[in-house]
C-alpha positions in Angstrom: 0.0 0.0 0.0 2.9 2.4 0.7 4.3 2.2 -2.2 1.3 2.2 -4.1 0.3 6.4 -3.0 4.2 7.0 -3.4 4.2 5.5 -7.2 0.7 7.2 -7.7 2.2 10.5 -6.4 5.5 10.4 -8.5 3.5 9.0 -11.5 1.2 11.6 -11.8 3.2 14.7 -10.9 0.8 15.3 -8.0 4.0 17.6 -6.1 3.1 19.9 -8.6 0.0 20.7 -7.3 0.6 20.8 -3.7 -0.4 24.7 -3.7 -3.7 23.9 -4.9 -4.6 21.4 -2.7 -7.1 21.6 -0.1 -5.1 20.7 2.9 -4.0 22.5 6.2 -0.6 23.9 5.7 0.5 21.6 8.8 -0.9 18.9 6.5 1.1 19.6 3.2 4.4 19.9 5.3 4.2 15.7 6.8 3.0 15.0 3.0 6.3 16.9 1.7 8.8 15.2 4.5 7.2 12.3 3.6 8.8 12.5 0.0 11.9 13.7 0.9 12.5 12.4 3.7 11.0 8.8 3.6 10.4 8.3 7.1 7.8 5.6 8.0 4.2 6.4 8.9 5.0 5.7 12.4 8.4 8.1 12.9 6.0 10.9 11.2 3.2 10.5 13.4 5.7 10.6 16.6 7.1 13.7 14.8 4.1 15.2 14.8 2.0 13.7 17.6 -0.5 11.6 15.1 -1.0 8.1 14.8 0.5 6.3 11.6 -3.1 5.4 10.4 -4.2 9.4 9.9 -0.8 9.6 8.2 -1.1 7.3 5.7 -4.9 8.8 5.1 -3.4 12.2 4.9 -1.2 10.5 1.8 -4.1 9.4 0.4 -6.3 12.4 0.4 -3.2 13.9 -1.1 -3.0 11.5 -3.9 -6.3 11.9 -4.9 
């Protein structure tokens, strides 16, 4: 699955769009570590006191 939203992501030159998307700013910075960074769900939501499941749907809403 994690691999699926990051392939869909890069596939479909979503990062361009990141401006446009409806999403909190606090929202489209974890989505942007994400991709640079490449921690896992769990070392993001410690980061940012959230639990790795509302990460990953963050991703997802993001790859939509």
């Amino acid at each position: 699955m994690k691999s699926d939203i990051i392939e869909k992501i890069y596939e479909e030159n979503l990062i361009e769009y990141m401006e446009r998307v409806n999403m909190t700013p606090r929202d489209k910075e974890i989505v942007q570590i994400y991709l640079s960074e490449k921690p896992t769900y769990r070392e993001l939501g410690d980061r940012y006191g959230l639990s790795h499941e509302r990460i990953r749907q963050l991703l997802i809403k993001f790859a939509r």
